[in-house]
N, C-alpha and C positions, 0 to 999 in steps of 0.2 A: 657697619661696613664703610660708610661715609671715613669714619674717623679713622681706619685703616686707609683709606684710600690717600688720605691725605697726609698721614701718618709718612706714609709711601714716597708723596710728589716731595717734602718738605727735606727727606733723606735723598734725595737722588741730587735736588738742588744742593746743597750741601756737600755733599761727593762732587757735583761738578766743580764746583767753587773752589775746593779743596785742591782738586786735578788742577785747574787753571793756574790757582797759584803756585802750585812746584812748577808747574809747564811756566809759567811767568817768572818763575827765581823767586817772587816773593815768599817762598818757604824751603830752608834747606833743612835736611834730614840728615844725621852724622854718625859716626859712631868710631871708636877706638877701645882698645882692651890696655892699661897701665904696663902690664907684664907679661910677657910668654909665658905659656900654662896654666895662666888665673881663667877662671870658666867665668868673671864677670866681666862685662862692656858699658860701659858710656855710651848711652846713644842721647845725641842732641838734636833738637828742633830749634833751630836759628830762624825769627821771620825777618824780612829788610821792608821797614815801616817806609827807607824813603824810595825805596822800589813803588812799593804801593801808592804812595802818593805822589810817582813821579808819572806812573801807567795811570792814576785816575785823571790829574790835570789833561793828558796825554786825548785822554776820552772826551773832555769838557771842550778842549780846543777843538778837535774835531768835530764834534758836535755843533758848537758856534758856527761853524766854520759851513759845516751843511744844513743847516739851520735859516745862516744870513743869506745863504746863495739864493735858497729856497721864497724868502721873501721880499730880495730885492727886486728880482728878476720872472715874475709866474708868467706861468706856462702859458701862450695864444689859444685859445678854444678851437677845439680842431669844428672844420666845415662840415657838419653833417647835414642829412637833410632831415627839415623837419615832419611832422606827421604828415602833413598834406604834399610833400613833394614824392615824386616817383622815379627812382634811377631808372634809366632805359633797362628793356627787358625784364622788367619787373612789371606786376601788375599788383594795385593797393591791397593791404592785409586785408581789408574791410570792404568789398566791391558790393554794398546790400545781401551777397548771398549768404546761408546762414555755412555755419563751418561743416566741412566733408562736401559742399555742395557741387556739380559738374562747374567751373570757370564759366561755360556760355549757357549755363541754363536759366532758365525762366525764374524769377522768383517765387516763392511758396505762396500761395492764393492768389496767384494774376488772372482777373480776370476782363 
């Protein structure tokens, strides 16, 4: 089943790829017939290698590009508060009572 499965994911990749590159021009698909009334056609598959290689640099640049931004400049840590601090109207996760417990009750064995 595994080996279907995967069988599967590796054809769908493949078909995308396929799809992207006509959607991208890197693949034209052709066809013409020599003569009027001949029942055979020419059909051509032309790839453009420097299409390809002009959309992958394309991808490379851009990548650098958000890449560099990402490490020249990191993000400030946002202000939260830490375990021990309590935003107003709140009261701590952990008040001694055990959990499900009423907020102002007694603790379990006070005596």
């Amino acid at each position: 089943m595994k080996k279907m499965t995967l069988f599967t994911l590796l054809l769908v990749l493949v078909l995308c790829a396929v799809g992207v590159g006509f959607y991208r021009g890197w693949f034209v698909l052709s066809s013409h017939s020599d003569a009027a009334g001949v029942d055979t056609h020419d059909v051509n598959l032309r790839t453009d290698t420097g299409k390809m290689q002009e959309d992958a640099q394309t991808v490379k640049d851009k990548a650098a590009e958000l890449t560099g931004n990402a490490t020249e400049s990191p993000a400030e840590p946002a202000d939260e508060p830490t375990t021990d601090e309590v935003r107003p109207g709140l009261r701590p996760a952990n008040d001694g009572q055990p959990p499900g417990a009423e907020p102002n009750a007694a603790p379990p064995n006070a005596n």
